[in-house]
N, CA, C and O of each residue as an XYZ file, in Angstrom:
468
protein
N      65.899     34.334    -72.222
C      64.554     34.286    -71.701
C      64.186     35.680    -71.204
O      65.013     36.149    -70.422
N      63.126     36.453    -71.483
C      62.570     37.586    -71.111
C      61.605     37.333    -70.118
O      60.653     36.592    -70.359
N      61.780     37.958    -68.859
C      61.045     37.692    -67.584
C      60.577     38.689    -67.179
O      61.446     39.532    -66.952
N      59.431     39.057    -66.940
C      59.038     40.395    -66.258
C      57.897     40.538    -65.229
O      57.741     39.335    -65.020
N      57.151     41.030    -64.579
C      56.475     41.479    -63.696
C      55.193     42.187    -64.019
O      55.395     43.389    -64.189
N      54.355     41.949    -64.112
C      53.210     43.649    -64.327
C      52.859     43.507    -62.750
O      52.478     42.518    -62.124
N      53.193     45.210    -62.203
C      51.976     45.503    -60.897
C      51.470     46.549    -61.358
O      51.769     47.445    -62.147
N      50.013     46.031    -60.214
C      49.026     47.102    -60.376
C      48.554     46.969    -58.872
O      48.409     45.847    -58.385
N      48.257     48.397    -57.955
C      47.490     48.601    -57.227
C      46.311     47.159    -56.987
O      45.483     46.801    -57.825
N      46.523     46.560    -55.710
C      45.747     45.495    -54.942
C      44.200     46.281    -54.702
O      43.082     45.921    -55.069
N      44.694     47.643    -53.839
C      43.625     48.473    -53.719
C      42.732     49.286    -54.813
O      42.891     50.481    -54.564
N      41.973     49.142    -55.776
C      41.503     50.269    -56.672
C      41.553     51.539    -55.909
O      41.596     52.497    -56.682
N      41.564     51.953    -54.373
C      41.716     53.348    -53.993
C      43.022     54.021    -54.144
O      43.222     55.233    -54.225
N      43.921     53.015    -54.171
C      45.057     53.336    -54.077
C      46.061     53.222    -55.243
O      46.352     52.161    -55.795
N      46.762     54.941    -55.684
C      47.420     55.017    -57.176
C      48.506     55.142    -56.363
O      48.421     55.784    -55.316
N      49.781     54.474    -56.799
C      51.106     54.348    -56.222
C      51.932     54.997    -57.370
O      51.906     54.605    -58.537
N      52.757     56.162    -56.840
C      53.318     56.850    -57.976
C      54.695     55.660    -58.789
O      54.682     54.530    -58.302
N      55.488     55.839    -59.620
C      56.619     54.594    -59.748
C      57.783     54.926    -58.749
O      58.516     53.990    -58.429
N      58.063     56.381    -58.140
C      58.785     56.053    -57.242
C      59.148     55.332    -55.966
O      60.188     54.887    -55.481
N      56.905     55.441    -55.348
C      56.496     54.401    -54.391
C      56.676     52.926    -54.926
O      56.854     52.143    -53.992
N      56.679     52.379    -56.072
C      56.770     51.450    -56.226
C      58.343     50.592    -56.362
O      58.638     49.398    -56.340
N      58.945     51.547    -56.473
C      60.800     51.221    -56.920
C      61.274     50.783    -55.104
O      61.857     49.757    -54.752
N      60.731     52.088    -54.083
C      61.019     51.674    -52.808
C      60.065     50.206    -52.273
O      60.567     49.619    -51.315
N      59.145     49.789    -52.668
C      58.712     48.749    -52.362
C      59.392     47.492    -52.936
O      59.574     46.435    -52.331
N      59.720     47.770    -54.147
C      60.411     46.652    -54.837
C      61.738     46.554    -54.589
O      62.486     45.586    -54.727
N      61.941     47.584    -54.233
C      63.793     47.169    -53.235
C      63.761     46.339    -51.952
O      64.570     45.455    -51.674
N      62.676     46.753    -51.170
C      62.574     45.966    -50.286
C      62.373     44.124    -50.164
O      62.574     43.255    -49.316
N      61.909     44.205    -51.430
C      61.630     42.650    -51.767
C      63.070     41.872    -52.341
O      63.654     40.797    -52.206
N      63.209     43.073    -53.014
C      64.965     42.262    -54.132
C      65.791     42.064    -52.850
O      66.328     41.037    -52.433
N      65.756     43.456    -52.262
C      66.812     43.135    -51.102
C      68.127     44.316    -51.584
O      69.119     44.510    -50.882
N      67.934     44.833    -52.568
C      68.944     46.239    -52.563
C      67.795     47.381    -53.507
O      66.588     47.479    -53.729
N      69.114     48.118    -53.857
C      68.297     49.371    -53.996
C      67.717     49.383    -55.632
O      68.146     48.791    -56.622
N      66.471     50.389    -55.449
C      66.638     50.435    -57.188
C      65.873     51.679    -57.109
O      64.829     51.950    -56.516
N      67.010     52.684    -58.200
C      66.806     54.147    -57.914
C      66.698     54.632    -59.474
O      66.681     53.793    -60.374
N      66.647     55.643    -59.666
C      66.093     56.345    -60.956
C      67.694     56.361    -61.942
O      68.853     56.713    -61.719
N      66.953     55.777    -63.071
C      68.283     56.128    -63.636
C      68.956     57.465    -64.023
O      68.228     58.449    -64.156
N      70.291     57.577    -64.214
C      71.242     58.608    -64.103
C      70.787     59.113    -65.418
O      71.790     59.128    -66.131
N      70.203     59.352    -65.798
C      69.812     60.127    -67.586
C      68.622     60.818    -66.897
O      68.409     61.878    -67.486
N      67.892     60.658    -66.031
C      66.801     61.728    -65.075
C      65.702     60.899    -65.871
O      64.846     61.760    -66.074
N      65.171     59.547    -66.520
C      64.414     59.122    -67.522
C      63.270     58.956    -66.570
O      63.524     59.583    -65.541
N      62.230     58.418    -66.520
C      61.618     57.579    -65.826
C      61.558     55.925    -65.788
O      60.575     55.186    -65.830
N      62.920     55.626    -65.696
C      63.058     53.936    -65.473
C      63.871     54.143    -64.196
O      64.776     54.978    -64.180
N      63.607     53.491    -63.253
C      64.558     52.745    -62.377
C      65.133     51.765    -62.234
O      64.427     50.757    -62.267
N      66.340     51.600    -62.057
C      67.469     50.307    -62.186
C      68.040     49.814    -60.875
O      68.186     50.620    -59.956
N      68.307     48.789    -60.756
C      69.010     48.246    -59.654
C      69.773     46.858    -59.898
O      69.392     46.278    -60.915
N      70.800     46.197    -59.147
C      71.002     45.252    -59.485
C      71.845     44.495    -58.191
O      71.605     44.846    -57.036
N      72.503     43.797    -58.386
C      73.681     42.933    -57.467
C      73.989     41.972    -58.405
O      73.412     41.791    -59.478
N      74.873     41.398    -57.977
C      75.410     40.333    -57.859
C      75.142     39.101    -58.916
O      75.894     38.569    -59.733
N      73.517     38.820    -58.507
C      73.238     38.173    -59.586
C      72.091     38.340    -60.339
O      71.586     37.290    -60.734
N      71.360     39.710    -60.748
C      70.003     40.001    -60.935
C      70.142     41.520    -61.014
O      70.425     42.176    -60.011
N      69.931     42.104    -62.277
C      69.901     43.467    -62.737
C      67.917     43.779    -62.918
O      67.306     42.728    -63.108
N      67.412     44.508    -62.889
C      66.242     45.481    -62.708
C      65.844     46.418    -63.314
O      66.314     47.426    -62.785
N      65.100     46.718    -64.319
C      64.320     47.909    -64.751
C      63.047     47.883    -64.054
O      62.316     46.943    -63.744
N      62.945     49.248    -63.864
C      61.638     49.294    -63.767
C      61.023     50.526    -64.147
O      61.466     51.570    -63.670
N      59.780     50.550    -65.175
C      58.959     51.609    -65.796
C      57.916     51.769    -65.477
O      57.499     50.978    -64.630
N      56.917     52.911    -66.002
C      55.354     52.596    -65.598
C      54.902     52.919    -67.322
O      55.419     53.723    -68.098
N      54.082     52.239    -67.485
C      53.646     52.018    -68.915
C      52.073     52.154    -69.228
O      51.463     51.475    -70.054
N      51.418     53.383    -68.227
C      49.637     52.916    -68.289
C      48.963     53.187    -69.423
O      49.251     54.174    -70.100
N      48.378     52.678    -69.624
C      47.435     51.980    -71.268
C      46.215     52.281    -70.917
O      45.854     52.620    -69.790
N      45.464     52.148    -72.003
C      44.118     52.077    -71.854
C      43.327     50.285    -71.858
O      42.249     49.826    -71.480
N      44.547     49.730    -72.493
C      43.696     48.402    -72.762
C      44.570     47.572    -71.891
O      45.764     47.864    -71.827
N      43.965     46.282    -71.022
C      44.743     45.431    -70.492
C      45.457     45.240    -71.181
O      45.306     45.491    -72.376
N      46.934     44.509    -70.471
C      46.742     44.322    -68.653
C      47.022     46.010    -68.560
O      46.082     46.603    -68.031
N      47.871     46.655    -68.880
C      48.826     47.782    -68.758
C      47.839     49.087    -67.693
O      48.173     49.987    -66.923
N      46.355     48.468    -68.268
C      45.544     49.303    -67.589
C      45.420     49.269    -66.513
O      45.430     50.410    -66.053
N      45.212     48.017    -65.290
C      45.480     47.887    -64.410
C      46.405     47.419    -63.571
O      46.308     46.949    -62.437
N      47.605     47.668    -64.497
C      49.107     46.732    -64.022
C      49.958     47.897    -64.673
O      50.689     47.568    -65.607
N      49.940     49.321    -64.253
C      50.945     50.427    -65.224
C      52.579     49.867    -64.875
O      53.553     50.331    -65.467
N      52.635     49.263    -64.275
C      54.080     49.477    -63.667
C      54.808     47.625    -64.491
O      54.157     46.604    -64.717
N      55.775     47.796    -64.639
C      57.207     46.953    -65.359
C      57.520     46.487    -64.671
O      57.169     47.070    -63.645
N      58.266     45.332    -64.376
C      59.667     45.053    -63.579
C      60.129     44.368    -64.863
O      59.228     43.808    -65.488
N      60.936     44.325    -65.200
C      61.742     43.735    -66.396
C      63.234     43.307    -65.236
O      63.743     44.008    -64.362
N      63.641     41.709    -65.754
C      64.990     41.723    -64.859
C      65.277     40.534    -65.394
O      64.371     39.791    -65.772
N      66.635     40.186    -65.498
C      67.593     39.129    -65.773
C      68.416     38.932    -64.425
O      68.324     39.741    -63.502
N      69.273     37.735    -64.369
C      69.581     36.945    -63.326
C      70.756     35.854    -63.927
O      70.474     35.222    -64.945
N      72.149     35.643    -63.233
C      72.544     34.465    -63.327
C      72.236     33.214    -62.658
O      72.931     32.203    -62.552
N      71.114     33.454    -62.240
C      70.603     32.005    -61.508
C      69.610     31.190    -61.917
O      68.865     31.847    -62.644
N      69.294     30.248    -61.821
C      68.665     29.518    -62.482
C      67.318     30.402    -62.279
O      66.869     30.783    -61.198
N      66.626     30.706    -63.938
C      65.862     31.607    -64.086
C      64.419     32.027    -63.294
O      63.978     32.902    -62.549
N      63.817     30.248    -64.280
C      62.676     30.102    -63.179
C      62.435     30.086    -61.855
O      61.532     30.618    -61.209
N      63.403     29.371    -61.499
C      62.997     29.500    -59.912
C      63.109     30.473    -59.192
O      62.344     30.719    -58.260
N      64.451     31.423    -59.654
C      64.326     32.722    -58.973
C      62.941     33.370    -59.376
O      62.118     33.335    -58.461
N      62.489     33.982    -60.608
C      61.313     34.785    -61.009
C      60.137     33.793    -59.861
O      59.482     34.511    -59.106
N      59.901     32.340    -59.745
C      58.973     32.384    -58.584
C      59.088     32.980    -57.378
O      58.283     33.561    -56.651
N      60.821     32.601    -57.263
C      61.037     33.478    -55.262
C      60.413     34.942    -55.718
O      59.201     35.109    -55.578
N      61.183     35.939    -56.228
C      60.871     36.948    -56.372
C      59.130     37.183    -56.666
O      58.464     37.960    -55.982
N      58.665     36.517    -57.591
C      56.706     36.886    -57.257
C      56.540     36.799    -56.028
O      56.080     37.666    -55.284
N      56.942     35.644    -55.733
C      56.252     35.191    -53.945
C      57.019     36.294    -53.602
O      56.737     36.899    -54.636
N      57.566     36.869    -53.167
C      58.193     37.806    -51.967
C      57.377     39.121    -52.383
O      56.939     39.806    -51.459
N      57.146     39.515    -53.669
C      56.538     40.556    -54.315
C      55.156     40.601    -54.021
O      54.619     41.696    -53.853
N      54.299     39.200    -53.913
C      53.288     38.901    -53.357
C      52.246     38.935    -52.320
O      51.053     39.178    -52.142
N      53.715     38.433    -51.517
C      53.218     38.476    -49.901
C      53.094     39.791    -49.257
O      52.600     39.527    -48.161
N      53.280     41.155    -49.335
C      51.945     41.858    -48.475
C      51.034     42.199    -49.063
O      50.471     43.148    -48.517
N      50.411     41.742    -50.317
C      49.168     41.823    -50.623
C      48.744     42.929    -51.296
O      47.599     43.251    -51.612
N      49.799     43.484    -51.486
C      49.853     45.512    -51.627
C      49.602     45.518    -53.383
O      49.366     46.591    -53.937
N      49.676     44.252    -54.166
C      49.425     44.864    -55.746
C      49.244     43.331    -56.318
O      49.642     42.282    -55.812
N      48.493     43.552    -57.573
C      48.356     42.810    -58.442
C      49.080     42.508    -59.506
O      49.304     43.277    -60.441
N      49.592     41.027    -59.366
C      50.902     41.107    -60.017
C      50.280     39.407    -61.450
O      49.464     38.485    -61.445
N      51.502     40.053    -62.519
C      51.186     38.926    -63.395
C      52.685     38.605    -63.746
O      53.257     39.590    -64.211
N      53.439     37.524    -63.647
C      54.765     36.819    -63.986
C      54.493     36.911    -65.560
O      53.389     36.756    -66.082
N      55.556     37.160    -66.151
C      55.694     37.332    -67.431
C      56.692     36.132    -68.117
O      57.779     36.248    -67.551
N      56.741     35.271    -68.891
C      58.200     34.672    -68.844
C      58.054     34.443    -70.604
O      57.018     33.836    -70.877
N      58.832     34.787    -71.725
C      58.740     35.346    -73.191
C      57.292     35.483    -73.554
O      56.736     34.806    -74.419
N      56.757     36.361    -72.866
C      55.186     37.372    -72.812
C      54.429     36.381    -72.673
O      53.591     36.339    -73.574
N      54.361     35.663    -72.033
C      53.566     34.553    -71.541
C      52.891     34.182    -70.003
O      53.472     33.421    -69.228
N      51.795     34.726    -69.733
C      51.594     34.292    -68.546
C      51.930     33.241    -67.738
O      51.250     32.215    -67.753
N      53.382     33.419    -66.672
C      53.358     31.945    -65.869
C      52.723     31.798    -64.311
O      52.756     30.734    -63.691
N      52.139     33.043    -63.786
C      51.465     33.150    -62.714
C      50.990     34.835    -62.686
O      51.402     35.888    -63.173
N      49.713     34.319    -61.682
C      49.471     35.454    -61.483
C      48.674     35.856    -60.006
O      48.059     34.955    -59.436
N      48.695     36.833    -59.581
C      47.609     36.409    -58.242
C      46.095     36.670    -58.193
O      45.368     36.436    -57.227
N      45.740     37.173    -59.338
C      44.411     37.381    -59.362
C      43.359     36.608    -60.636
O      42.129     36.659    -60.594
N      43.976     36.067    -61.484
C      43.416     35.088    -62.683
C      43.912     33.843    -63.414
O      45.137     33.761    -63.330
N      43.577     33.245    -63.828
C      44.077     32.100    -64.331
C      44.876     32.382    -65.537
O      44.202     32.980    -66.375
N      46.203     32.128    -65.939
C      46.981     32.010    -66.905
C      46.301     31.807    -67.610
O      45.887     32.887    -68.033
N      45.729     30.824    -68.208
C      45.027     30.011    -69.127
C      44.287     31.308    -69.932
O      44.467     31.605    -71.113
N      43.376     32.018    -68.931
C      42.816     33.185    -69.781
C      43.829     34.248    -70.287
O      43.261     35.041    -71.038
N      45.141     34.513    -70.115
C      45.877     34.804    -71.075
C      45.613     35.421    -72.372
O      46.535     35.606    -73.166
């Protein structure tokens, strides 16, 4: 199952570089996720049971346009339910616009209806 994340800036004033965004998203996973060792622009992190990429990918055409940033991540835990904890925790300060990805399929989002997909 391919699970991923799009954020984008909550604020339109506010452009969050991907390094601001790797320290925000550690705070939510709960460990670190730092630049990978090749100097690339992806950041990785993992534990225990849940490994982490994260890229910025900005586009001209939705979503990518207003969602530049990745989280791509796998998990030995039961899939779905973790990818909800993790939105909700990713969610709650309000700081970006996020769309759940689950095999490129909208399964939540906080600002539109799946359905429009």
């Amino acid at each position: 199952m391919e699970m991923s994340v799009l954020l984008g800036a909550a604020d339109p004033g506010w452009s969050p570089g991907l390094e601001d965004v790797a320290q925000e998203v550690a705070v939510a996973l709960g460990f670190a996720v730092v630049r990978a060792p090749s100097g690339e622009t992806t950041f990785l992190g993992g534990d225990d049971s849940v490994r982490v990429w994260l890229t910025s990918e900005p586009q001209s055409e939705e979503p990518h346009r207003t969602h530049p940033f990745i989280l791509d991540f796998t998990t030995n835990e039961p899939e779905l339910p973790y990818a909800s904890r993790l939105f909700d925790r990713l969610a709650a300060p309000g700081r970006y616009r996020l769309i759940l990805l689950v095999n490129h399929d909208c399964v939540r989002s906080t600002h539109f209806p799946c359905q429009n997909w």
